[in-house]
C-alpha positions in Angstrom: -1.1 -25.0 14.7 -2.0 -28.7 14.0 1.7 -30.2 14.9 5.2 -29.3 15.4 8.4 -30.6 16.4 11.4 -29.8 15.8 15.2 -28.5 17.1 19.0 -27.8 15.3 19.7 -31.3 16.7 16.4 -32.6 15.8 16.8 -35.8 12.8 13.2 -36.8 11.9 12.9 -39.7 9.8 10.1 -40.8 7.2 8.1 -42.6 10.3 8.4 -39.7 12.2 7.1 -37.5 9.2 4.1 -40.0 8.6 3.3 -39.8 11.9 3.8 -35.9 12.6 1.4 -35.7 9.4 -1.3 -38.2 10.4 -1.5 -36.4 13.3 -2.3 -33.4 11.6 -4.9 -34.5 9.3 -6.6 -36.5 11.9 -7.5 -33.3 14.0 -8.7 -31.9 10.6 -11.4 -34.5 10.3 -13.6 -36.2 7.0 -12.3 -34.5 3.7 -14.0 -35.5 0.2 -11.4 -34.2 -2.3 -8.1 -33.3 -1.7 -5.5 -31.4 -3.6 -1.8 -31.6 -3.2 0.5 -28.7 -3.9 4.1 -29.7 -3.2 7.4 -28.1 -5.1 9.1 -29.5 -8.2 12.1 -31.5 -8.8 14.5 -28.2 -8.1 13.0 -29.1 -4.5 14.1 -32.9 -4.4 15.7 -32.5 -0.9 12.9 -31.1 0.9 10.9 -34.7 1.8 7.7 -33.0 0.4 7.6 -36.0 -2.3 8.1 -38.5 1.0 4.8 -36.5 2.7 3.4 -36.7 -0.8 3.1 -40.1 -0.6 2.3 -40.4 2.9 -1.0 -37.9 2.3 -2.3 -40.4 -1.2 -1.8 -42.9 1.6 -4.4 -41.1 4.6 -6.8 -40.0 2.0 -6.4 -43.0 -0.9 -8.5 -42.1 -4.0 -10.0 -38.7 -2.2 -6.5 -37.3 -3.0 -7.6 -36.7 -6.8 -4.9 -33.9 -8.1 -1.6 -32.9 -7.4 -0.5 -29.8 -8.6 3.4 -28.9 -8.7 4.4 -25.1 -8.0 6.2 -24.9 -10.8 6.2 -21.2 -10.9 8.1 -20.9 -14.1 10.0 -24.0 -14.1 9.9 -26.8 -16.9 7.1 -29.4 -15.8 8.2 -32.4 -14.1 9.4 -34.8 -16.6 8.1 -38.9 -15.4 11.7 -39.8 -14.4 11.6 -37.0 -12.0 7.9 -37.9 -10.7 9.3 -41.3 -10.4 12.0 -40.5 -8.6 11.0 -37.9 -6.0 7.3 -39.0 -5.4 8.0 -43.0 -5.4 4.4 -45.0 -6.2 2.4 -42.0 -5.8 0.3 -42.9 -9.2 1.8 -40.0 -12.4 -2.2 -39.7 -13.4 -2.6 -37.9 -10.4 -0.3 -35.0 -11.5 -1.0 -31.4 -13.1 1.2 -29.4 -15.1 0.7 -25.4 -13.7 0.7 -22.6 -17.2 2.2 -19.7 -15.3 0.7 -18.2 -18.5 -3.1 -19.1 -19.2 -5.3 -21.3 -16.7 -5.6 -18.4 -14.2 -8.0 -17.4 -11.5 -7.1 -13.7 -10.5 -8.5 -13.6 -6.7 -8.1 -9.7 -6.3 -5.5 -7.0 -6.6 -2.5 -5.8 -4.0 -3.6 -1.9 -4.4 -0.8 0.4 -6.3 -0.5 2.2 -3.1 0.5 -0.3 -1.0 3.0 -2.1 -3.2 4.7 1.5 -3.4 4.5 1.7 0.5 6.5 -1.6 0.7 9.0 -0.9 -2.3 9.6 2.3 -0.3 8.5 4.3 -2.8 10.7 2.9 -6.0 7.6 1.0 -7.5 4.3 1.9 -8.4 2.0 -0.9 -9.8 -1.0 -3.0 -8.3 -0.1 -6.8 -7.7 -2.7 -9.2 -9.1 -3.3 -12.1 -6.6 -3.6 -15.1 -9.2 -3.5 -18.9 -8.7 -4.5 -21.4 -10.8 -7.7 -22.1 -11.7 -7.6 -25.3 -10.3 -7.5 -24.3 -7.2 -10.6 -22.1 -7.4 -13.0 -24.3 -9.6 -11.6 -27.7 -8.2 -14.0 -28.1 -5.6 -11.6 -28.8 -2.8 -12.5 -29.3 0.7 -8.9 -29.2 1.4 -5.8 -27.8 -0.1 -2.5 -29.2 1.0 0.6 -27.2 0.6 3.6 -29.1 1.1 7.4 -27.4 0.7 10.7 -26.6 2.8 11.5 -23.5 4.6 14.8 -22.3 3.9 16.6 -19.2 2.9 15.1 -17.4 -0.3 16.8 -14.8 -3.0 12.9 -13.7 -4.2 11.2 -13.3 -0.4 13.4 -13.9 2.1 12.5 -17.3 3.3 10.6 -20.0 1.2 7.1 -21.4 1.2 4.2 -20.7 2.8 1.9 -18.5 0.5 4.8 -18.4 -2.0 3.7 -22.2 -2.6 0.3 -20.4 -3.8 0.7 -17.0 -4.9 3.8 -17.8 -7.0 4.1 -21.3 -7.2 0.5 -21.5 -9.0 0.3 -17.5 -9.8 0.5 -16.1 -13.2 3.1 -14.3 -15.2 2.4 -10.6 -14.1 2.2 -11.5 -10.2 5.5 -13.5 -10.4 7.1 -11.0 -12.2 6.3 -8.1 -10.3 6.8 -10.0 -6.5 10.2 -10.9 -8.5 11.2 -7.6 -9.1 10.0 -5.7 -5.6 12.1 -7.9 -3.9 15.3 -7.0 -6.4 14.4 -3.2 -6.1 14.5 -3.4 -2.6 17.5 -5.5 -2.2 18.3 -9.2 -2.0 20.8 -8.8 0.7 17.8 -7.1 3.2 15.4 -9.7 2.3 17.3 -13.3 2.1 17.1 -15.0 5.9 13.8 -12.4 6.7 10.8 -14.0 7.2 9.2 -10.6 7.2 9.8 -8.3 4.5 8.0 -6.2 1.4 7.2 -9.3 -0.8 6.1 -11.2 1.6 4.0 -8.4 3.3 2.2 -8.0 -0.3 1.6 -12.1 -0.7 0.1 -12.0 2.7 -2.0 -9.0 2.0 -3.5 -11.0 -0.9 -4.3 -13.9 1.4 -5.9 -11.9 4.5 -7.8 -9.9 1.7 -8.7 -12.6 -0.9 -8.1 -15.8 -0.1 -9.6 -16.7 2.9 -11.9 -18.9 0.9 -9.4 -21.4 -0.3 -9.2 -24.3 2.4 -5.1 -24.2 2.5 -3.1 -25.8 5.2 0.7 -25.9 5.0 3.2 -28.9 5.6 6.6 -27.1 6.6 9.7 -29.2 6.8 13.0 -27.7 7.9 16.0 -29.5 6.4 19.6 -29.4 6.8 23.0 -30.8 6.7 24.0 -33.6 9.5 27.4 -34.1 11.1 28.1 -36.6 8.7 27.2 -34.2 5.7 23.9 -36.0 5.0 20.9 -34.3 4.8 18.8 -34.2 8.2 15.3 -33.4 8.5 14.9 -30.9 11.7 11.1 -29.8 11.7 8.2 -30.7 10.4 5.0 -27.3 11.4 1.5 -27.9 9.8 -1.1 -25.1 10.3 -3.2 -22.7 8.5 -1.6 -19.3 9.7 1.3 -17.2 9.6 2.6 -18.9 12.9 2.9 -22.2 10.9 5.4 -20.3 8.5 7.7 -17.7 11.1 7.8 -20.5 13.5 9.5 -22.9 10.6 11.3 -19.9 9.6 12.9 -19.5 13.1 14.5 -22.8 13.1 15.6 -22.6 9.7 18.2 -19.6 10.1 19.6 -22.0 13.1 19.8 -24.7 10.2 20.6 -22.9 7.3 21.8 -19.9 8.2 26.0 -20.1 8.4 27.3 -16.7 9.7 31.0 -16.2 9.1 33.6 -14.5 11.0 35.6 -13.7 8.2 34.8 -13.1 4.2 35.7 -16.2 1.7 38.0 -15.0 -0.6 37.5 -18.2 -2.9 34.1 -20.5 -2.9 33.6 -23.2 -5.1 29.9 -24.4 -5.5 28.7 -27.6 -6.6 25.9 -27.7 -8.5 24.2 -31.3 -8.8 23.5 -32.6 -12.3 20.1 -34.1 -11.8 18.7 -31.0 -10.0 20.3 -27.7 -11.8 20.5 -27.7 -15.2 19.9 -24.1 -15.9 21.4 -20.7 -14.8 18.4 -19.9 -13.8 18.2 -22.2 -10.9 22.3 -22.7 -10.8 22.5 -19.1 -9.5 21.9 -20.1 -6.3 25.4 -20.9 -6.0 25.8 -16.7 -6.5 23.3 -15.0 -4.2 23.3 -17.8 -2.1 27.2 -17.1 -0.9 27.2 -13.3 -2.4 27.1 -11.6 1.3 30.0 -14.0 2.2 32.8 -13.7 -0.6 34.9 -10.7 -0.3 35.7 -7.7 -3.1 37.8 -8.6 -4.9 37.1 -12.5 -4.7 36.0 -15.2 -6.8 33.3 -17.5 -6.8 33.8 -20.7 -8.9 30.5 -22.6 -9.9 31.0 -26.6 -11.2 28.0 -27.0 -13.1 28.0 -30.5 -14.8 24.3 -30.0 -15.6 23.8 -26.6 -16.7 22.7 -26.5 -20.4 20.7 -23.0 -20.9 20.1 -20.5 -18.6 16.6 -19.4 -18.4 13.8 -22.8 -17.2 11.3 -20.7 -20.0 12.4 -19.9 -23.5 11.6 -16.2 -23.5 13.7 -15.7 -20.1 16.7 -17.9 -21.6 16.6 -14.9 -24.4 16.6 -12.2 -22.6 19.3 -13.3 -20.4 21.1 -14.4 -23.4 20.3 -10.5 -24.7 20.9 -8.9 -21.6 23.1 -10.9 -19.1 24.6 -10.6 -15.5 25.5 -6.7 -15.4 24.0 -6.0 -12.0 21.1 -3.5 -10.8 21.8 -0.1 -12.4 22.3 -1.2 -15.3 19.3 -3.6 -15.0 17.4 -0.7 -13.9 18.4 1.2 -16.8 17.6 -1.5 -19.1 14.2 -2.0 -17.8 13.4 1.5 -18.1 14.4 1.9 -21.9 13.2 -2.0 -23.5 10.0 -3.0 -23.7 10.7 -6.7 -23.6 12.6 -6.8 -20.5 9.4 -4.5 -19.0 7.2 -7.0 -19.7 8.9 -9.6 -18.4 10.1 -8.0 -14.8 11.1 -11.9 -13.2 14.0 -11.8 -16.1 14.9 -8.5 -14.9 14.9 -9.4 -11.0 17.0 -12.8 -12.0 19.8 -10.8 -13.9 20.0 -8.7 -10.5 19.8 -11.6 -8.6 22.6 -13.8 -10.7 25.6 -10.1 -10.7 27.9 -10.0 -7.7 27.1 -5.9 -8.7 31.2 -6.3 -9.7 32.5 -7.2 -6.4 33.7 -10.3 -7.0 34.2 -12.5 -10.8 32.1 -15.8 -11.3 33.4 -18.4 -13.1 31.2 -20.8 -14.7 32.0 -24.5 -15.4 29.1 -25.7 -17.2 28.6 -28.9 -19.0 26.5 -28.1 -21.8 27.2 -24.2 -22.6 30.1 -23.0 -24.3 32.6 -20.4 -23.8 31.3 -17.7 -25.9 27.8 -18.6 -24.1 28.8 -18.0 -20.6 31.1 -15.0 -21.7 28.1 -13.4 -23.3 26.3 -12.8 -20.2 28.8 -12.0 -18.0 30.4 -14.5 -16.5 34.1 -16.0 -17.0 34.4 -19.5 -18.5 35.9 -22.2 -16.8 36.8 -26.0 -18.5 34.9 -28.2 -16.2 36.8 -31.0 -16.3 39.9 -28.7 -15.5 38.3 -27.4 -13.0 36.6 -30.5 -11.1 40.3 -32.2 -11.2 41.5 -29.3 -9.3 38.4 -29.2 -7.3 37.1 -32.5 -6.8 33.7 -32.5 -5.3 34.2 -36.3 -4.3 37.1 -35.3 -2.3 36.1 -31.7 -0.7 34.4 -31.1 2.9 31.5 -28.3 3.0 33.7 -25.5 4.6 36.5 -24.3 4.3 39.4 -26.7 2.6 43.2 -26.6 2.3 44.6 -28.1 -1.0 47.7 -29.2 -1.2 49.2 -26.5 -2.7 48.1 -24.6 0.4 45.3 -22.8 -1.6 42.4 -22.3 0.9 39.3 -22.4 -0.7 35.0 -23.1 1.0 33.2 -25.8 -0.4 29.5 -25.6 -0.6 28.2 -29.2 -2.3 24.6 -27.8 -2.7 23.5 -24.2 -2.4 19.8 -24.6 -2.6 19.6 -25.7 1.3 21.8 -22.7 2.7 22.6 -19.5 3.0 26.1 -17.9 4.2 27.4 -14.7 4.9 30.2 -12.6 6.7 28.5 -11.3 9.8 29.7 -7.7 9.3 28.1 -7.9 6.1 24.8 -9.2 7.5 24.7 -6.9 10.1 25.1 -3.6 8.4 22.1 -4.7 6.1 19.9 -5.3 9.0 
């Protein structure tokens, strides 16, 4: 590993970030054209546009692209590059088609997708990226991104960043939906599990050729609420990755003694403004709420629910009805087939009828939100009742002795009741 540093207690600020960084890049010596692949706006917390701007500032004009992962998010509007990436100059950045622009590096064999799936699927995985990567002519390839808990492969980043951030529509679906089949609740905290087995299959196997080094940050909440940075791990190999990992279920990870019978989730305007990405706020906290109890999502932002206009359909088709049923659906409509991410997001957005979600959204209606499954709640009812200016993250008693927990942003967490956890592991 290049450098690392970092504790639960650890609080590294944008000096110590520079510094871990430079550090870094000075053991990897002279470098003619670099590439930069951090997250998107949906990843505004993690301080990769900070080391962003601290990398254009080591290399100057040999930092020539910067590629979001976008996956199949909306590309990053200027406000937003603004915003999260400071001076760092917009000609600099790329917008990734998860659809066309592709370089397919090899394919995942059928058999051992099925071996990881255990048995329940049966197709080859295509290790794509985009082309830029491949015909770029990069001496180095820097991907930057936080390690926290993950609904798709069981902690992010690493060669997610690659395979899925810059891979094509048939790998991300298909990643999407093994992890689904085999179970959300078995892969989310994991750093080790089926998808992520396959992703690094395609990188031993395939991509050994692509001069990637990774820029892990770990980031949580401080006593004071506010965000704290508690790692920083750059390195080339898998130890880079489980070693972020590690610290992240210290940081991320909230194991409770007893299940939450009413959450209310927050769901910041400026970073979730779809389902798609507001679901977090359901299989982030779905191994904590009980049967029977109710998750309430405040959801100022939310105005569609799939980032991609042929997922908002099928959700809009389809909706939240939980994993036979998606399974059943799969199996007898083509369009939902073909498009296996939609599939694994309406498994991953159902609490598989254990507990009702209520939806708060500023820009959907109530026959919108009914139509896919969820109840309908009046925002401004509901943010007067639950004021997210006035709650603590954790658990809260309202004055009319109503206990409810308060999670202000669901994309940096992950909680569950420990009984739960433990009779998935």
């Amino acid at each position: 590993m290049l450098f690392k540093t970092g504790s639960p207690t650890t609080h590294l600020s944008g000096e110590d970030l520079k510094n871990g960084l430079f550090a870094a890049l000075d053991k990897l010596g002279n470098r003619s054209k670099v590439l930069v692949i951090p997250p998107d706006f949906t990843r505004y917390h993690s301080r990769a546009g900070d080391l962003t701007r601290f990398a254009r500032e080591y290399y100057g004009d040999k930092l020539t692209d910067i590629l979001p992962a976008l996956g199949t998010h909306f590309p990053m509007t200027d406000t937003e590059i603004s915003k999260m990436f400071g001076d760092v100059p917009a000609s600099l950045f790329r917008n990734h088609d998860w659809r066309s622009g592709l370089a397919t590096l090899g394919e995942v064999p059928a058999e051992y997708v099925k071996e990881q799936s255990e048995g329940k699927l049966d197709f080859s995985w295509p290790a794509q990226v985009d082309k830029i990567l491949v015909d770029g002519g990069y001496d180095l390839i820097l991907s930057i991104g936080q390690v926290v808990p993950h609904e798709v492969i069981g902690m992010a980043n690493y060669n997610k960043n690659i395979f899925v951030g810059t891979g094509g529509v048939d790998g991300i679906n298909k990643s999407h939906y093994l992890g689904a089949v085999y179970g959300m609740e078995r892969i989310m905290g994991r750093a080790i599990n089926p998808v992520r087995n396959v992703l690094n299959y395609a990188a031993d196997n395939f991509a050994t050729q692509l001069p990637v080094y990774y820029v892990h940050t770990v980031v949580g909440r401080g006593q004071s609420g506010d965000l704290a940075t508690r790692g920083l791990f750059i390195g080339n190999r898998l130890d880079c990755f489980t070693e972020a990992a590690e610290l992240s279920l210290h940081v991320n990870f909230e194991m409770l003694d007893k299940p939450v019978n009413k959450a209310v989730v927050y769901l910041d305007p400026d970073e979730f403004k779809s389902t798609w990405l507001g679901n977090k706020a359901v299989y982030r906290t779905r191994m904590a709420i009980a049967d029977g109890g109710e998750l309430i999502v405040l959801a100022p932002g939310v105005r569609e629910f799939g980032e991609d206009p042929g997922i908002d359909k099928l959700i809009r088709k389809y909706g939240y009805v939980g994993t036979p049923k998606v399974l059943e659906l799969v199996d007898h409509n083509q369009d939902l087939a073909a498009n296996l991410s939609a599939a694994a997001h309406l498994i991953h957005g159902s609490s598989e009828n254990r507990f009702s979600i209520t939806y708060c959204p500023g820009q959907l209606t109530r026959d919108e939100v009914e139509s896919v499954n969820f109840k309908y709640g009046e925002l401004r009812n509901m943010t007067a009742k639950y004021d997210p200016a006035k709650l603590k993250d954790g658990y809260n008693t309202l004055d009319d002795g109503e206990e409810i927990f308060f999670i202000s942003n669901p994309a940096i967490g992950l909680w569950a009741f420990r009984e739960k956890f433990e009779q998935q592991s």
